[in-house]
C-alpha positions as CSV (number, residue, x, y, z in Angstrom):
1,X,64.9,118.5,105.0
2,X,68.2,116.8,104.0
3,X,66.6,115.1,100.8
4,X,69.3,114.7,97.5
5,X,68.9,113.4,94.5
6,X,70.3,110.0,93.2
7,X,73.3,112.1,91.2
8,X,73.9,114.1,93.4
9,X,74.3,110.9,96.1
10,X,76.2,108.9,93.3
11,X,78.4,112.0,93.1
12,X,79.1,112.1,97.3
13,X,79.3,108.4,96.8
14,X,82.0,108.6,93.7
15,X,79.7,105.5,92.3
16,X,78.2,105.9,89.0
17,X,73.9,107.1,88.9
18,X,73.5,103.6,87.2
19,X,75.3,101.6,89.7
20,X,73.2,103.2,92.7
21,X,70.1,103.2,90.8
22,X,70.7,99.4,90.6
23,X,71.4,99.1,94.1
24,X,68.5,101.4,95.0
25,X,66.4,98.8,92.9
26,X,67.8,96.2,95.1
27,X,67.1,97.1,98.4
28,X,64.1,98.0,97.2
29,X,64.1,101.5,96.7
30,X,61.7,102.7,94.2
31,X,64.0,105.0,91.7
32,X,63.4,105.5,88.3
33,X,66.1,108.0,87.2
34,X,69.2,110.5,88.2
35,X,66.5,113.2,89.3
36,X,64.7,111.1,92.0
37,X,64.9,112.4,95.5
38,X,65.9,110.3,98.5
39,X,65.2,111.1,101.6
40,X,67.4,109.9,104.7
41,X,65.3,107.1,105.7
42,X,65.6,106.1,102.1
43,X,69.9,106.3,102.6
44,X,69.6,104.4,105.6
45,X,67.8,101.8,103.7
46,X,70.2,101.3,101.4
47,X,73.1,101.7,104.3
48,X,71.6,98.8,105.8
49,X,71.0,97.3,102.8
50,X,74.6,97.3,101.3
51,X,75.8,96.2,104.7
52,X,74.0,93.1,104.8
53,X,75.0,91.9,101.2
54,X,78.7,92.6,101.9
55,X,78.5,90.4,105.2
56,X,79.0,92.7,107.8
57,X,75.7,93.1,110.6
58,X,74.8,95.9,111.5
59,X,75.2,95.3,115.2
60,X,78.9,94.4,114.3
61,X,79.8,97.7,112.7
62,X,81.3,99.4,115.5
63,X,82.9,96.8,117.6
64,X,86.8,95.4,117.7
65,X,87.7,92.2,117.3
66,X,87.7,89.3,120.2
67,X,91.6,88.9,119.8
68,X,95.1,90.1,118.8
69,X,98.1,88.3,117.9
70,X,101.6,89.6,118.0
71,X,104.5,87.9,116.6
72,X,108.0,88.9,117.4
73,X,110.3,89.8,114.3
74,X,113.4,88.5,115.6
75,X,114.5,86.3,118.9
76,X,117.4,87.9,120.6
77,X,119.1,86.7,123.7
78,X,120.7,88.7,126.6
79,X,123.6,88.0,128.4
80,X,124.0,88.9,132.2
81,X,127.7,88.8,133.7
82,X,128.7,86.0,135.7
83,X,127.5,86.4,139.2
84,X,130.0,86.8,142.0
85,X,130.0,84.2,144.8
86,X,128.3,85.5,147.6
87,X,129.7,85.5,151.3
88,X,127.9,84.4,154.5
C-alpha cells in the first residue's frame, strides 16, 4: 500500500541512497540497490533502528524531561517607603 523505494525514501529523508542503503544494511534490512521497495514495516525497522544507535529508547521519544532550571539574569532590589508609626 504505502511501499517506496530506497531513492525515493533517501530523497524524503534528504540522505544520500548510499548512506540509507548502509543503514538499511545495518538494521538488517535486506537492500541491494536505489530501486528496492520498502515497505512500512521495513521504515519502522529502521526508525527503531536509528533510534537505538543514537541513544534515545523508544519509550523515551515522547516524554519531557524530569526537571527545569531557571536562573535569574539580573538581581534587583525594591525599595518600600518608610513605614509610618502607627497609633493605638
Amino acid at each position: 500500500m504505502s511501499e517506496v523505494t530506497v531513492k525515493q525514501l533517501a530523497s524524503t529523508v534528504g540522505i544520500p541512497v548510499e548512506r540509507l542503503l548502509t543503514q538499511l544494511n545495518e538494521a538488517g534490512i535486506t537492500a541491494e540497490n536505489a530501486e528496492t521497495t520498502l515497505t512500512e514495516q521495513e521504515k519502522l525497522q529502521l526508525l527503531g533502528y536509528l533510534r537505538r544507535s543514537h541513544g534515545k529508547a523508544e519509550a523515551d521519544s515522547g516524554t519531557t524531561p524530569g526537571q527545569v532550571t531557571l536562573k535569574r539574569k539580573s538581581v534587583s532590589e525594591l525599595r518600600q517607603p518608610a513605614a509610618a508609626p502607627r497609633g493605638n
